[in-house]
N, C-alpha and C positions, 0 to 999 in steps of 0.2 A: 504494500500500500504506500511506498514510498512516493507514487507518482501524483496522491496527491497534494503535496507540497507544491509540485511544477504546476497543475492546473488550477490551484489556488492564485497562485500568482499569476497565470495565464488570465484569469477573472478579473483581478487587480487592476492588470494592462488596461483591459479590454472596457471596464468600467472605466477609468482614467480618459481613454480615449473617445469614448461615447462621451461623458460630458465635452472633452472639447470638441466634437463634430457637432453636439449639439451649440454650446457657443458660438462657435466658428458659419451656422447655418442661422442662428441671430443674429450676429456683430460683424461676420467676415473677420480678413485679416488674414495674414497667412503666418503668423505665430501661432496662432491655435491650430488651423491645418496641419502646417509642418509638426506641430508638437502632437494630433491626433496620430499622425498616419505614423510618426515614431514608437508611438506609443502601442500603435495594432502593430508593428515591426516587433517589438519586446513580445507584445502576446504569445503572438506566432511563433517566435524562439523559444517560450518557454513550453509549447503546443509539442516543437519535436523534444525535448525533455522528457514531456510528460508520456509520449508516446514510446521513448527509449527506456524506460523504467516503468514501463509494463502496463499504462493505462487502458491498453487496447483503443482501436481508433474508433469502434463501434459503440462501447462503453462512453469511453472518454470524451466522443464529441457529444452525445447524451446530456454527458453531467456539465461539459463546456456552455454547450448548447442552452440549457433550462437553466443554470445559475447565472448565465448572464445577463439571459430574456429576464427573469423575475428580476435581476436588481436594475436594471435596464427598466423595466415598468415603475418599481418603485422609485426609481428620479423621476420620469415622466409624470407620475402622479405627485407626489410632494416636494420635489423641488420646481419642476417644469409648471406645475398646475395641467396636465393634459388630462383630457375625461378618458375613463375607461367602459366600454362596453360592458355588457354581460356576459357577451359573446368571448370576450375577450378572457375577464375574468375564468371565465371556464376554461380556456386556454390554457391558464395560469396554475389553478386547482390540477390538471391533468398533468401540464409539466413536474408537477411539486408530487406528483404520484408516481409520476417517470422516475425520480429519482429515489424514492423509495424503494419499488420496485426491482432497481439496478445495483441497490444494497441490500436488497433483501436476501437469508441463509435459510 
C-alpha cells in the first residue's frame, strides 16, 4: 500500500492546479496558467510513482479519479459558490461508493 502516498500527493497536484485553472479562467494571466499546467506536470509524475509501486492503473485511476472529482466539487461549491444538481450529487454519492468498494476485503 505504499503507493498510496504517491497518489495522495498526485490529488494534492491536481487540486492545486484546478484552483489555479479555475482563477486563471476568472482573472486570466499567464502566472496562474503557467503555474496550473506545472502543477498537472507534478500530478502526473507522481501518477507514474504511484503506478510503479503497485497502484494498479485500473484501481489507481478509480481512486485518482473520484478523490479528485469530490474535492474538485467541494471548491466549486464552497469556495467557487457553483450550484450542484441532484443529478450530480448522485454522481458524487456513487463515486464515494466506488471507492469503498475498491477497499473493500
Amino acid at each position: 500500500m505504499k503507493w498510496l502516498i504517491p497518489i495522495s500527493i498526485l490529488v494534492l497536484f491536481e487540486l492545486i492546479a484546478d484552483v489555479l485553472a479555475k482563477n486563471w479562467s476568472l482573472r486570466g494571466g499567464w502566472l496562474l496558467a503557467g503555474g496550473a499546467l506545472i502543477a498537472y506536470f507534478l500530478a502526473n509524475t507522481f501518477w507514474l510513482f504511484a503506478l510503479q509501486n503497485g497502484a494498479g492503473l485500473a484501481r489507481g485511476a478509480v481512486i485518482f479519479s473520484v478523490a479528485s472529482a469530490i474535492l474538485a466539487v467541494a471548491l466549486g461549491l464552497f469556495v467557487y459558490h457553483e450550484p450542484l444538481t441532484y443529478y450530480e450529487i448522485a454522481g458524487v454519492l456513487l463515486g464515494l461508493l466506488a471507492i469503498t468498494l475498491i477497499f473493500w476485503k
